[in-house]
BAZAZA-358532 format. One record per atom (N, C-alpha, C, CB): residue in one letter; x, y, z. Coordinates in steps of 0.1 Angstrom, whole numbers, padded with zeros to 4 digits, always signed. Last residue first. Glycine has a CB too. Layout:
BEGIN
aXYZ
...
END
This chain:
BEGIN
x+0153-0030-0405
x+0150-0019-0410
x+0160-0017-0422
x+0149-0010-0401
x+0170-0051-0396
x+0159-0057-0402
x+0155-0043-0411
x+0147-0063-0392
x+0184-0032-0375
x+0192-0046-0388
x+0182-0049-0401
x+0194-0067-0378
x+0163-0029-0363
x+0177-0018-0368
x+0179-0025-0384
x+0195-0021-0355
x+0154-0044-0351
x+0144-0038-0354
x+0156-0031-0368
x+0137-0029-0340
x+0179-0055-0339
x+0177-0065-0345
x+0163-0057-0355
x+0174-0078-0333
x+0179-0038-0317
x+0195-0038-0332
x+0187-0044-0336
x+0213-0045-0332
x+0156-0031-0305
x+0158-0020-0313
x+0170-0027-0325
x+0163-0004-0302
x+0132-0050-0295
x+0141-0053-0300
x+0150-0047-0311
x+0137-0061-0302
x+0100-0054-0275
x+0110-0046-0285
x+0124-0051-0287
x+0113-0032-0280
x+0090-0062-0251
x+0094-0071-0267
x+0102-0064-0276
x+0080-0075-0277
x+0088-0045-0232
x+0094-0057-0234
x+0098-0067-0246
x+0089-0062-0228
x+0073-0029-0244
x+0081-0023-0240
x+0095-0034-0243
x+0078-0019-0227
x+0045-0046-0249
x+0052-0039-0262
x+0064-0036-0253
x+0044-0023-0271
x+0038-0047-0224
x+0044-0060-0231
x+0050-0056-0246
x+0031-0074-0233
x+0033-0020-0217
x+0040-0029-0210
x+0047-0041-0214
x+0033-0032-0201
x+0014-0016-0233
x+0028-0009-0233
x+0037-0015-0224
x+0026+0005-0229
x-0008-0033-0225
x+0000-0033-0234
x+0008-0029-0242
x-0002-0033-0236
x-0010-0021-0200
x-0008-0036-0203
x-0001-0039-0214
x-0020-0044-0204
x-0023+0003-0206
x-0006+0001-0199
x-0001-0011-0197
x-0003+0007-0183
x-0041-0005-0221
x-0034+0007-0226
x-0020+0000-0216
x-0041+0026-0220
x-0052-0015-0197
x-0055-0024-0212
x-0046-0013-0220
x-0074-0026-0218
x-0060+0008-0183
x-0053-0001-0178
x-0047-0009-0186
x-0058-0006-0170
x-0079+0024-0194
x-0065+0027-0192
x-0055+0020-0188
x-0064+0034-0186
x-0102+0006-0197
x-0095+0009-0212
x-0077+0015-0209
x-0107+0025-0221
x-0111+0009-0174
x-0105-0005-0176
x-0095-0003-0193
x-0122-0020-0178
x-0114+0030-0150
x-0114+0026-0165
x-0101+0016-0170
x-0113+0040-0174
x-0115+0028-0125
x-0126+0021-0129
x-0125+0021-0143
x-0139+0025-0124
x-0096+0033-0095
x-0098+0040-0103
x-0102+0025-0116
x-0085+0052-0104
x-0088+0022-0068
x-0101+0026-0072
x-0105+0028-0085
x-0104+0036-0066
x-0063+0017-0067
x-0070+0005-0072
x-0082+0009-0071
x-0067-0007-0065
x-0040+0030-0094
x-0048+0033-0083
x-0060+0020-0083
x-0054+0049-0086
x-0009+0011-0097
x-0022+0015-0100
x-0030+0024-0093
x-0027+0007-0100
x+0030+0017-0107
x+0014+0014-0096
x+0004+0018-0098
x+0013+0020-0082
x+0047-0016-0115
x+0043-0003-0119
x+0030+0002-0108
x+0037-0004-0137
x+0077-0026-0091
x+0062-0027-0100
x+0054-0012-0105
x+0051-0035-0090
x+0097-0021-0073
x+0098-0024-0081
x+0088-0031-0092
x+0105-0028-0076
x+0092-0004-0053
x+0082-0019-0051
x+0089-0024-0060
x+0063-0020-0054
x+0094+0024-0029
x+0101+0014-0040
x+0096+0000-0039
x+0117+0012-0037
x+0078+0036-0011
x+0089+0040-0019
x+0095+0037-0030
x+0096+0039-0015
x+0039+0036-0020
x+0051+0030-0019
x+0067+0037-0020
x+0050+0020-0027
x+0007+0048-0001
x+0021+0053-0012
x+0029+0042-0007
x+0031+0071-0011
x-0021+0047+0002
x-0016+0040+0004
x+0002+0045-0007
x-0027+0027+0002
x-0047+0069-0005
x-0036+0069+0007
x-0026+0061+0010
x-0042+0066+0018
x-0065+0042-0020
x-0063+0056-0021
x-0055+0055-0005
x-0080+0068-0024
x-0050+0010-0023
x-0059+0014-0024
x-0052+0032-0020
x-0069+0005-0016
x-0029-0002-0059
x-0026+0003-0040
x-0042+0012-0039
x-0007+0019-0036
x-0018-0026-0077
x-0027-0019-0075
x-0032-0015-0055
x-0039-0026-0085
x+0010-0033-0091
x+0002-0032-0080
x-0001-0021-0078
x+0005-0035-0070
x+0019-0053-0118
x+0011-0041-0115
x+0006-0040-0101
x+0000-0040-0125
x+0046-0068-0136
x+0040-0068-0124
x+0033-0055-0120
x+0050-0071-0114
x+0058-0081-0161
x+0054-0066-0160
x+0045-0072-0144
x+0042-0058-0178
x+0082-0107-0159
x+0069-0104-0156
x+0066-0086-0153
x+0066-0113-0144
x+0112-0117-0158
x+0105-0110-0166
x+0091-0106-0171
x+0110-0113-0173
x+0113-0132-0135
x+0119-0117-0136
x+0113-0109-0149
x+0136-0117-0137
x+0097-0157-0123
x+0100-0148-0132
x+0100-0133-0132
x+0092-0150-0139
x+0105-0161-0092
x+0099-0168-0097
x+0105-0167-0115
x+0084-0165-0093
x+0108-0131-0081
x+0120-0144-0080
x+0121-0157-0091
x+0117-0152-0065
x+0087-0122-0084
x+0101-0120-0093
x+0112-0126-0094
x+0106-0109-0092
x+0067-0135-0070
x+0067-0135-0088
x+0082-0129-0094
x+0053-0122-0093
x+0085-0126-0047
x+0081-0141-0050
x+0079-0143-0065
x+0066-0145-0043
x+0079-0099-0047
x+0089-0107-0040
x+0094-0119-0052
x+0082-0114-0025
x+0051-0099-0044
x+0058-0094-0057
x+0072-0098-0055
x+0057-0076-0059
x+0046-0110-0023
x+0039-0118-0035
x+0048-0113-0050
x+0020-0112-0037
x+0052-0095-0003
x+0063-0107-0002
x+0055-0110-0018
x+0062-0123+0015
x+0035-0072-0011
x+0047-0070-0013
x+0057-0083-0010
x+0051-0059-0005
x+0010-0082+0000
x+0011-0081-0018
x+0028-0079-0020
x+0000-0062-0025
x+0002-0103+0018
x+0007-0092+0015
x+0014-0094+0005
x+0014-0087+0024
x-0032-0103+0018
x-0027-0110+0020
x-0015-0097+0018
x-0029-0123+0012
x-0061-0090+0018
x-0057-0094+0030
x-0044-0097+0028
x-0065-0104+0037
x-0062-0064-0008
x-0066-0070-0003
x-0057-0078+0012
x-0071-0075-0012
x-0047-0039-0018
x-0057-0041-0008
x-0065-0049-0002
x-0063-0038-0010
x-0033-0045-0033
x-0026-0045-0024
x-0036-0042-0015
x-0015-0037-0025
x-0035-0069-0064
x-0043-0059-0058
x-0033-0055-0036
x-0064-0070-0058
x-0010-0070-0090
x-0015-0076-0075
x-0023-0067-0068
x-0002-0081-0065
x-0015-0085-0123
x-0022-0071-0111
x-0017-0078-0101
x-0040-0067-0108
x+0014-0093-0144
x+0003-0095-0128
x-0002-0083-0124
x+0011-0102-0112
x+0018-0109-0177
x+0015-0093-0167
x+0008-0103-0153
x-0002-0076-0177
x+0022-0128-0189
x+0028-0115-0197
x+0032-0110-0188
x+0020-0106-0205
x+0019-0160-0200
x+0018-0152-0187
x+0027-0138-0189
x+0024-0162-0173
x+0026-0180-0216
x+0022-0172-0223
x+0017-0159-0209
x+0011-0180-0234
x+0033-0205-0197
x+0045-0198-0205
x+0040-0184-0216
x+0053-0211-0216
x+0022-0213-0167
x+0019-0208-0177
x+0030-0199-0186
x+0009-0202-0173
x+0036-0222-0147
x+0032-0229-0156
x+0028-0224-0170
x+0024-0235-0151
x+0048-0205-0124
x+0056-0220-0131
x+0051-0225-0143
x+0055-0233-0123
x+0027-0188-0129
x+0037-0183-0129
x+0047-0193-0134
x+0038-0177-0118
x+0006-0206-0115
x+0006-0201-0129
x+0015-0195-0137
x-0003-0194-0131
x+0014-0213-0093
x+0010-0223-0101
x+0012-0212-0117
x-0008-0230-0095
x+0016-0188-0079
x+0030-0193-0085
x+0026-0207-0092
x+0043-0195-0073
x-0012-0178-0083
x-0002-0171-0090
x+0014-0182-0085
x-0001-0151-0084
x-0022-0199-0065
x-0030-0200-0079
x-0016-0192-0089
x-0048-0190-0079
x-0011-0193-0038
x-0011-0211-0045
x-0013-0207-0070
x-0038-0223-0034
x-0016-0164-0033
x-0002-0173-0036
x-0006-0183-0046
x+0005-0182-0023
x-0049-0157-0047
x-0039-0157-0036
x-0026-0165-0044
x-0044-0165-0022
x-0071-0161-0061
x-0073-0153-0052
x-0064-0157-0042
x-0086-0154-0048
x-0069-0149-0102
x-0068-0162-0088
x-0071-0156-0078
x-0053-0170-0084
x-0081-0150-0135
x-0083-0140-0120
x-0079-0156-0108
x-0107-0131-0118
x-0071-0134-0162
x-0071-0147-0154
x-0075-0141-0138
x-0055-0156-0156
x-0074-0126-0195
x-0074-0120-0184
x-0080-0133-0173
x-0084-0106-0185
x-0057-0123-0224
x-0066-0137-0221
x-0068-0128-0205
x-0055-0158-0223
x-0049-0103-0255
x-0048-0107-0242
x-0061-0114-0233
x-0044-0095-0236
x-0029-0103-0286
x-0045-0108-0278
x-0045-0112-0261
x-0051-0125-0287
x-0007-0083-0294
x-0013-0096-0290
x-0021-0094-0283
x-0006-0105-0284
x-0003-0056-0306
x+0007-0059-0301
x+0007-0082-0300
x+0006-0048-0285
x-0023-0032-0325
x-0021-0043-0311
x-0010-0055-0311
x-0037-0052-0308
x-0026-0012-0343
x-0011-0018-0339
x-0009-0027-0331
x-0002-0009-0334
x-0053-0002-0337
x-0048-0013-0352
x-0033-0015-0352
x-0051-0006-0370
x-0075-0007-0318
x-0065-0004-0315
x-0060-0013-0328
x-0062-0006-0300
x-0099-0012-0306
x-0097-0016-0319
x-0086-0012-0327
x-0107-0013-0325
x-0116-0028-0279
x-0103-0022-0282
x-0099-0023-0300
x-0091-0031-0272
x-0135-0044-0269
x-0140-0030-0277
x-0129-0021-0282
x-0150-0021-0266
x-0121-0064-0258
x-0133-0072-0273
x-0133-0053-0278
x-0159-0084-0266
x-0112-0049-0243
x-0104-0058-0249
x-0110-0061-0258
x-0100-0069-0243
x-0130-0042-0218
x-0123-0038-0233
x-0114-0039-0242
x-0120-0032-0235
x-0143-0068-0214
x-0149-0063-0218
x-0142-0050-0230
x-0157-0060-0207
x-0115-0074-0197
x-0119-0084-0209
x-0131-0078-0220
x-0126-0098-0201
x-0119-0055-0181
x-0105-0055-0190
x-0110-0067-0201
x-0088-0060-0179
x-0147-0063-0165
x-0140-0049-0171
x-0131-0048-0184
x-0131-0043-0160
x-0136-0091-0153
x-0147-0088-0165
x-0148-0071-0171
x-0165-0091-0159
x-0116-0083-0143
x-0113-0092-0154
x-0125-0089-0162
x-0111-0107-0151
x-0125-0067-0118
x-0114-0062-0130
x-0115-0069-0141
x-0097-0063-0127
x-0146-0081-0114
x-0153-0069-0114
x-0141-0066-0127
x-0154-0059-0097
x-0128-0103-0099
x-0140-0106-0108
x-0143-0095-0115
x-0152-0111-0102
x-0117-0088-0078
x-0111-0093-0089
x-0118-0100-0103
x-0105-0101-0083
x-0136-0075-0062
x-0124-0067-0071
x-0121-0071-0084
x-0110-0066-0064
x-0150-0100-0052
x-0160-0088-0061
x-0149-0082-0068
x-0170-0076-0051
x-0129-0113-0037
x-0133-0117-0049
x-0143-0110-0062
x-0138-0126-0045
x-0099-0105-0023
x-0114-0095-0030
x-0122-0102-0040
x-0110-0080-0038
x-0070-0113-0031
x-0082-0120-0018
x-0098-0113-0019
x-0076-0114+0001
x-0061-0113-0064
x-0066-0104-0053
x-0076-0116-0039
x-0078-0091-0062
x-0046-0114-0094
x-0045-0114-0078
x-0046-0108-0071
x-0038-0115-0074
x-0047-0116-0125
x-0054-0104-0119
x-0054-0114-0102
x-0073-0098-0128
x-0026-0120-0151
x-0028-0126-0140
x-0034-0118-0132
x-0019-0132-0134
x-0024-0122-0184
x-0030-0114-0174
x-0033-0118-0164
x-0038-0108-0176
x-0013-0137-0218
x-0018-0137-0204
x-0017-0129-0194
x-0016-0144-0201
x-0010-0136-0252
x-0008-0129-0239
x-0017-0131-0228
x-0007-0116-0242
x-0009-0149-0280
x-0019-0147-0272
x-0007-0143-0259
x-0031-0162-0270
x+0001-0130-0308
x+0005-0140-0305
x-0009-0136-0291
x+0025-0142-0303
x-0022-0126-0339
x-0013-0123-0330
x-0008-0133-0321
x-0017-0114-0324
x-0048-0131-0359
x-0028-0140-0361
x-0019-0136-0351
x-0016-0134-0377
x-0069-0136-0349
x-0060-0122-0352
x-0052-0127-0359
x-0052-0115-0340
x-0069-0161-0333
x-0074-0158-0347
x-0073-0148-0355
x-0086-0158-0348
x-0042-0165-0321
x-0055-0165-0317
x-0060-0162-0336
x-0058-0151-0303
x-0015-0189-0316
x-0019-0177-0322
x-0034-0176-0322
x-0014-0176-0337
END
């Protein structure tokens, strides 16, 4: 538990771009401290790797791992990665972020724009994303 008393939540930000991926974490981390949001859900920790090795290390290991960006812009391919994280854990909110012009049919992930620079909206869908998942309407029911 972080000092909130909430529970701590992890953010895997995956990209071969090291300026992207550095640029997003320190963004999302920045609103995160400025988020004062009084229903927050849990404290989110923002992690940045730069390929496979680091996201299924962390994916096996890390048990407080919530969410993945996978940036699709960069070199590697983002779609065997999302593959792989789901194989890995199914119950990962997975985000890919597609550069402008780039449409998917079906990824089975939520999609980003990866230009787009407010970090507050994203930290919004992060955390609707792990609120979605946690919910627990009979048991919310029961308790109510």
């Amino acid at each position: 538990m972080a000092e909130t008393g909430l529970p701590q939540c992890h953010v895997l930000i995956v990209s071969g771009d090291a300026d992207w991926r550095e640029s997003l974490c320190n963004r999302l981390r920045a609103a995160e401290v400025q988020d004062d949001e009084e229903h927050q859900c849990c404290d989110l920790s923002f992690f940045a790797v730069d390929g496979r090795e680091g996201l299924v290390d962390r994916a096996l290991e890390d048990g407080q791992l919530q969410c993945v960006v996978l940036d699709a812009g960069s070199a590697f391919d983002s779609l065997a990665l999302l593959r792989e994280v789901r194989g890995l854990r199914s119950e990962l909110d997975v985000f890919l972020a597609l550069p402008p012009g780039v449409t998917l049919d079906h990824s089975r992930a939520e999609l980003l724009d990866r230009e787009d620079t407010r970090a507050e909206t994203l930290l919004r869908r992060l955390r609707s994303a792990i609120q979605r998942r946690a919910r627990t309407p009979f048991a919310d029911t029961l308790r109510d």
